[in-house]
C-alpha positions as CSV (number, residue, x, y, z in Angstrom):
1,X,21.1,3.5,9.1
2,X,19.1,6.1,7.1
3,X,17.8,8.7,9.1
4,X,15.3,11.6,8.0
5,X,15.6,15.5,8.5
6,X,13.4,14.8,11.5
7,X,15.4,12.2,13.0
8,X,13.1,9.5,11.9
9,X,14.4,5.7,10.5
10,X,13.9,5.0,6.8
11,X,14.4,1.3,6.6
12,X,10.8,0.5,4.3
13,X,10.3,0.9,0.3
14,X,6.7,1.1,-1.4
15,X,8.1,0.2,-4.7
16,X,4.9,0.5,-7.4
17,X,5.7,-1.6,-10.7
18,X,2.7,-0.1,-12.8
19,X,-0.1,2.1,-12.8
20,X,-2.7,0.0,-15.1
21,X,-5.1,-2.5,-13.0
22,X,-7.7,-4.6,-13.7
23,X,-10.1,-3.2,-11.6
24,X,-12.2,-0.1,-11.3
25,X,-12.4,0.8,-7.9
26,X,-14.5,4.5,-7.8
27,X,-12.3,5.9,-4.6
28,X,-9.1,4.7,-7.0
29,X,-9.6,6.3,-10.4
30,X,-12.5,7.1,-12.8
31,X,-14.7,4.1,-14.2
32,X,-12.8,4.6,-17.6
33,X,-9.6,4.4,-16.1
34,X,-6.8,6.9,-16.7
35,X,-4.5,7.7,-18.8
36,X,-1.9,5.0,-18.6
37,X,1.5,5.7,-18.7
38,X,3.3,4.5,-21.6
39,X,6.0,1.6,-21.3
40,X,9.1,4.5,-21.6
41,X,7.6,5.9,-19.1
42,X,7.6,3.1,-16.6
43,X,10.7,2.2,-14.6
44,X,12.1,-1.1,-16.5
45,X,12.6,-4.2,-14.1
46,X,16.6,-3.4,-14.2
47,X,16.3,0.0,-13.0
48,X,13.9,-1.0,-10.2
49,X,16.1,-3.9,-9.3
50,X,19.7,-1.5,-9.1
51,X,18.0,1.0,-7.2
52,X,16.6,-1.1,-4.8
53,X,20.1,-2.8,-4.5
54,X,21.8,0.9,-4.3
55,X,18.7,1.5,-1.1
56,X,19.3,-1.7,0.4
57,X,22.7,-1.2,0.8
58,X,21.7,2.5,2.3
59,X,19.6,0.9,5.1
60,X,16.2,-0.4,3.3
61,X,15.6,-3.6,4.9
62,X,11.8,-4.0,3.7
63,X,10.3,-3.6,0.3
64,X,6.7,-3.8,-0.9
65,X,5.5,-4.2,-4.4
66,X,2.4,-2.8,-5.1
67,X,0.8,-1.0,-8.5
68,X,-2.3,-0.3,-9.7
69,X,-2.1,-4.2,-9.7
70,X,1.4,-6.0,-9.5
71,X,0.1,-8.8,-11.3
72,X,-1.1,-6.9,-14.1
73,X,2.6,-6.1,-15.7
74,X,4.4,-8.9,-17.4
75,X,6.8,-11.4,-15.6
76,X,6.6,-9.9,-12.3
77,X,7.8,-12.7,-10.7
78,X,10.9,-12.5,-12.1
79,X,11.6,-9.0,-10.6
80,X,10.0,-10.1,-7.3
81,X,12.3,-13.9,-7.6
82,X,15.2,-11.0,-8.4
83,X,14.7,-8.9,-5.5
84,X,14.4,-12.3,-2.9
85,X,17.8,-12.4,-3.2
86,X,19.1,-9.5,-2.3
87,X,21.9,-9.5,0.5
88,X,20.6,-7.3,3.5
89,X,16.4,-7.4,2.6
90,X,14.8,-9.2,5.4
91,X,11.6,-8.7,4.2
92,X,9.9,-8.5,0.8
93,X,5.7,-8.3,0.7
94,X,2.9,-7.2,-1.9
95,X,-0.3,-5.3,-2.3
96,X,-2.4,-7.2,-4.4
97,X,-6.3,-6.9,-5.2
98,X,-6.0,-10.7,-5.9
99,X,-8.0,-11.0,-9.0
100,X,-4.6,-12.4,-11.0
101,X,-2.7,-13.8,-7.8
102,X,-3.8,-17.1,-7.0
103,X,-1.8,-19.2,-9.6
104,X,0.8,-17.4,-8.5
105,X,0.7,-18.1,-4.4
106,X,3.7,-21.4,-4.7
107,X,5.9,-19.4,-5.9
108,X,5.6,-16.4,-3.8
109,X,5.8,-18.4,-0.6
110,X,8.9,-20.6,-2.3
111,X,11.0,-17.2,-2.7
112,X,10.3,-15.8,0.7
113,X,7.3,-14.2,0.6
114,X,5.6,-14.0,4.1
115,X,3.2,-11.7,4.3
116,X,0.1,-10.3,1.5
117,X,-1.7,-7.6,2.1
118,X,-5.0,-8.5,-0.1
119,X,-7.6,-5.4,-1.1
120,X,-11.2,-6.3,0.0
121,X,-14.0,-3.9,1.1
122,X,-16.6,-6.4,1.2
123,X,-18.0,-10.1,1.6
124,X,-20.7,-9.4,-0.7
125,X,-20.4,-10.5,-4.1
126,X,-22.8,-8.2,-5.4
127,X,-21.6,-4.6,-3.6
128,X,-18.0,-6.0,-4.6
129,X,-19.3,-5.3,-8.2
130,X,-20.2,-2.1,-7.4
131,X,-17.3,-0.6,-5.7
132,X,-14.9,-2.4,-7.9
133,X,-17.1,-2.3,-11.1
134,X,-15.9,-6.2,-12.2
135,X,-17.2,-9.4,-11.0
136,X,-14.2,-10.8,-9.9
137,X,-15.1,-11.2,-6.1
138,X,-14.8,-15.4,-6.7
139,X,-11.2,-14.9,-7.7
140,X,-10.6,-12.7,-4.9
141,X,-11.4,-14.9,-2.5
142,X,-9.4,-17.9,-4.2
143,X,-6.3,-16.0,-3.6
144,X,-7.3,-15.7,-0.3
145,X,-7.4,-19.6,-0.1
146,X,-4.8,-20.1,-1.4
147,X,-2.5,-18.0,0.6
148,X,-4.1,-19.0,3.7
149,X,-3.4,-23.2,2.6
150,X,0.1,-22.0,2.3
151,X,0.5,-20.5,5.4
152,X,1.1,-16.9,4.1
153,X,0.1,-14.2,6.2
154,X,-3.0,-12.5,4.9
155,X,-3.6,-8.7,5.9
156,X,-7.3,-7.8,4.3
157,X,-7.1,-4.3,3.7
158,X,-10.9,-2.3,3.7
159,X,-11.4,1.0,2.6
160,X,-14.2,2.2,4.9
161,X,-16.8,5.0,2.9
162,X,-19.9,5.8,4.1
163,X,-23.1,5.0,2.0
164,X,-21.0,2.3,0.2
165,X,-19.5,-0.3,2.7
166,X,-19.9,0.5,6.2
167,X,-22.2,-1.9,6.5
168,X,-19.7,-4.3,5.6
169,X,-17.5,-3.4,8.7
170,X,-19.3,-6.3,11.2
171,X,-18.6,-9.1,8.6
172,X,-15.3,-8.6,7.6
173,X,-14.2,-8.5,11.9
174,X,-16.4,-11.8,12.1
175,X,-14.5,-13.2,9.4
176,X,-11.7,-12.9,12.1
177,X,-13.4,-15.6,14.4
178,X,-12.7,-18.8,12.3
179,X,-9.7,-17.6,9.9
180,X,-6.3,-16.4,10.7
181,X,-6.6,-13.2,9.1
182,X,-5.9,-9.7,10.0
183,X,-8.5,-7.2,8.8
184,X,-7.1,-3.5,8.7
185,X,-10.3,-1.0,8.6
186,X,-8.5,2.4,6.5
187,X,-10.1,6.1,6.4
188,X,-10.4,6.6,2.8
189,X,-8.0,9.1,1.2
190,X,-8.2,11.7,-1.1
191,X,-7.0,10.7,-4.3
192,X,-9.3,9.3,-7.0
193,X,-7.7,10.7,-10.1
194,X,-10.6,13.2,-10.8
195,X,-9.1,15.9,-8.8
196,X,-11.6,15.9,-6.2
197,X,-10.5,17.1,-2.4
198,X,-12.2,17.2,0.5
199,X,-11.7,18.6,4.3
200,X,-12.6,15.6,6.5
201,X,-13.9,12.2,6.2
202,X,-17.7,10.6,8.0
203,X,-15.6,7.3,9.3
204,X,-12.6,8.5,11.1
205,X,-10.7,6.0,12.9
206,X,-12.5,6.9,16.0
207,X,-16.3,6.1,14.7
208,X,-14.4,2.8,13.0
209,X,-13.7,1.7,16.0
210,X,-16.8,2.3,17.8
211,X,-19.0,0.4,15.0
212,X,-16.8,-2.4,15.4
213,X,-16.8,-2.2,19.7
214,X,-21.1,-1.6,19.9
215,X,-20.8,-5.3,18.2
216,X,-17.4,-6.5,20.2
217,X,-17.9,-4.7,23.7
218,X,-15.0,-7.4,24.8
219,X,-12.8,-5.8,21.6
220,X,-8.9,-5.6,23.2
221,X,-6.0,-3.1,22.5
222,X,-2.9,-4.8,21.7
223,X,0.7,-3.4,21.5
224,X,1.1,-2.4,18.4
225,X,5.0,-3.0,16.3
226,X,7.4,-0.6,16.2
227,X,6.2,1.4,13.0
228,X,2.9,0.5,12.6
229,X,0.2,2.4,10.8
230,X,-2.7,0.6,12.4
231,X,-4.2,0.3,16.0
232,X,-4.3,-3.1,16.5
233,X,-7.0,-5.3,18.6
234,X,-7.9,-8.7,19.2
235,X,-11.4,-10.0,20.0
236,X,-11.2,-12.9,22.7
237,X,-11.5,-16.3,20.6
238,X,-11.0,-15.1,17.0
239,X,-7.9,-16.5,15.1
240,X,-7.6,-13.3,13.5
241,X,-7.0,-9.8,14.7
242,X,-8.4,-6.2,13.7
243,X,-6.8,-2.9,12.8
244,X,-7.4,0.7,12.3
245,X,-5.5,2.6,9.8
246,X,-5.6,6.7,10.6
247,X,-4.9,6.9,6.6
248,X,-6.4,10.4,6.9
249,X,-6.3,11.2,10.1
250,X,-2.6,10.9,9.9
251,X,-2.1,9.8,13.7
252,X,1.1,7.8,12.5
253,X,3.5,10.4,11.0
254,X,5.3,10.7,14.0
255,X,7.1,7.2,13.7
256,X,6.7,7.5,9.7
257,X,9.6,5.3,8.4
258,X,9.0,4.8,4.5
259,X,9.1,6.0,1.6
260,X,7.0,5.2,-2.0
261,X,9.2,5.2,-5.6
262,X,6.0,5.9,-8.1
263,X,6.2,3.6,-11.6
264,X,7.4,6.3,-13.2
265,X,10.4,6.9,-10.7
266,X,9.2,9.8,-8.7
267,X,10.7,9.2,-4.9
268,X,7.8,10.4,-3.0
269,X,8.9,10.9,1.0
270,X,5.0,10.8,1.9
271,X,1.6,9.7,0.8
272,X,0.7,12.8,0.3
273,X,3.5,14.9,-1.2
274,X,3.9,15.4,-5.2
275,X,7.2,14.0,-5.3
276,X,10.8,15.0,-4.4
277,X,12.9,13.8,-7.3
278,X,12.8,11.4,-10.6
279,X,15.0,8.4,-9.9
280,X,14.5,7.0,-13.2
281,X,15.2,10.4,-15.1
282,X,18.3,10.6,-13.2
283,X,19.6,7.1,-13.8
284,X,18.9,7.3,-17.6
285,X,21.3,10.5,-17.6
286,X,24.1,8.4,-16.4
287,X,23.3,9.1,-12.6
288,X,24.7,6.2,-11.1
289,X,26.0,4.8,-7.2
290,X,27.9,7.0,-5.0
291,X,26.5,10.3,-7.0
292,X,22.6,8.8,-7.4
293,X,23.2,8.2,-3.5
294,X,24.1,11.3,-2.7
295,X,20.9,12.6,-4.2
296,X,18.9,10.4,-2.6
297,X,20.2,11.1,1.1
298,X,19.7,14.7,0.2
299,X,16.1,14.1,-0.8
300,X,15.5,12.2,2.5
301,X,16.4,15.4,4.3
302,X,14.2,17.3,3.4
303,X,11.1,15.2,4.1
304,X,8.2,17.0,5.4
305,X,7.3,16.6,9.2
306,X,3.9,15.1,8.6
307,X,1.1,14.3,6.1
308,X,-0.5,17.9,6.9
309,X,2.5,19.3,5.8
310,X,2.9,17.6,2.8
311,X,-0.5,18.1,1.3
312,X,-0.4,22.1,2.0
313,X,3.0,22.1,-0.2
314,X,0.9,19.9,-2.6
315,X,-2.1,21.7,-2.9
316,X,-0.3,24.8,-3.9
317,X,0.0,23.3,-7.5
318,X,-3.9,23.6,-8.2
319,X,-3.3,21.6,-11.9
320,X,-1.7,18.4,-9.3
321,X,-3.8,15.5,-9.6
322,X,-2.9,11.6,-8.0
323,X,-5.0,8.6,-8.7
324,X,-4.2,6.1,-5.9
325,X,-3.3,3.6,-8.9
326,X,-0.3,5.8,-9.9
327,X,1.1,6.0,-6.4
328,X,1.1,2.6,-5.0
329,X,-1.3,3.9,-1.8
């Protein structure tokens, strides 16, 4: 079992395959994009697939692959079909925004794949061209289809920003009524790759929630899974279920029990931190199995005790700036 400095489980990977994507969401990165990293710079499929073997073996037992956009780097099945297989991983998922996904749906659910999470902040065709900056809400909503027909679990994940979607909030939780969705409501996060920061957020988790209740005054509290992020409800006769994610607020760190690895091989032990080590520097020095581990379980222990914590340290270094593409948020 992997244990933290703070006597908290590690058994959950973020594993980001690229930073490119083929949308322009504003509270992401800038409408040009960034600067992409070059293919030496990215991890190669091999070195993501050893260290994930080495961190299964350590205790991982669920991975995620997210990007930028998963679907937007070359044969990423064939790392995802690699990973299904190995011995100890009960779980392997994606992040997707779903533009490229749908073609793809058969072959997810025919390795294992259970669960999506799929990035929408809107119904509406025409504000999904404004937050995203492509009209590409029809193939969006494909993939949703199509993971729905094939019994996949579908997790909608909504940013929440004021002036730009809140009204957007109502719809998505009534889209819970007929489909067997769950739609997860998060605070939006400071990192848009322009090196803005700010010192609180209009939508908290708490005003989330109250939107949603003034429409759902019968709105239930459900248990929520051991390590959850969200707080989870059910409305009485939806098929569907609603969450809360504190993103922000950071109401969660507490129970905290994963960890991100960055395209480029950073190890990051939070969110918000600017990275502990570079796992694919180290490996291409010859950094290998018992010695990479050892590093590894000495990076774990010194993770920070919360997201608070973690940004402070990371704020220090006033030329740091993350785009939520390069970090796999």
């Amino acid at each position: 079992m992997l244990l933290d400095n703070h006597g908290r489980k590690i058994n959950y990977l973020r594993l980001a395959v690229t930073d490119r994507c083929n949308l322009r969401c504003f509270y992401c990165m800038p409408e040009d994009g960034l600067n992409w990293l070059s293919r030496k710079e990215l991890m190669t499929y091999e070195e993501m697939l050893q260290v994930c073997t080495l961190l299964v073996k350590m205790g991982i037992e669920k991975i995620r692959i997210t990007g930028g956009e998963p679907f937007v780097r070359k044969d990423i099945m064939q790392l995802l079909t690699a990973l299904s297989k190995l011995d100890g991983l009960k779980e392997l998922s994606l992040t997707t925004n779903g533009v490229l996904t749908a073609p793809h749906v058969a072959e997810l659910k025919a390795i294992g794949v259970r669960s999506v999470n799929l990035s929408l902040d809107t119904l509406d065709a025409n504000r999904f061209f404004t937050i995203t900056r492509r009209d590409e809400f029809a193939s969006v909503m494909e993939t949703m289809e199509q993971l729905l027909k094939h019994d996949i679990e579908v997790k909608i994940n909504a940013v929440v920003m004021a002036g730009k979607n809140t009204q957007d909030i109502i719809p998505l939780v009534q889209l819970t009524k007929e489909l067997p969705v769950s739609v997860r409501f998060i605070e939006e996060m400071p990192f848009n790759g322009e090196g803005h920061s700010y010192s609180g957020i209009v939508w908290d988790y708490v005003r989330i929630f109250d939107d949603i209740r003034q429409s759902f005054p019968d709105i239930q509290k459900v248990p929520d899974p051991q390590f959850s992020t969200s707080y989870n409800y059910n409305i009485p006769g939806h098929k569907g279920s609603v969450g809360i994610i504190a993103a922000y607020s950071r109401t969660f760190c507490g129970t905290c029990n994963r960890i991100r690895i960055t395209p480029q091989g950073t190890l990051k032990n939070c969110l918000y931190d600017d990275g502990v080590l570079n796992i694919k520097d180290l490996m291409r020095l010859g950094v290998y199995d018992v010695k990479l581990e050892e590093t590894l379980r000495a990076a774990f222990n010194v993770r920070e005790r919360d997201g608070w914590e973690a940004e402070r340290k990371r704020l220090e270094n006033p030329n740091f700036h993350e785009s939520m593409a390069t970090i796999g948020g």
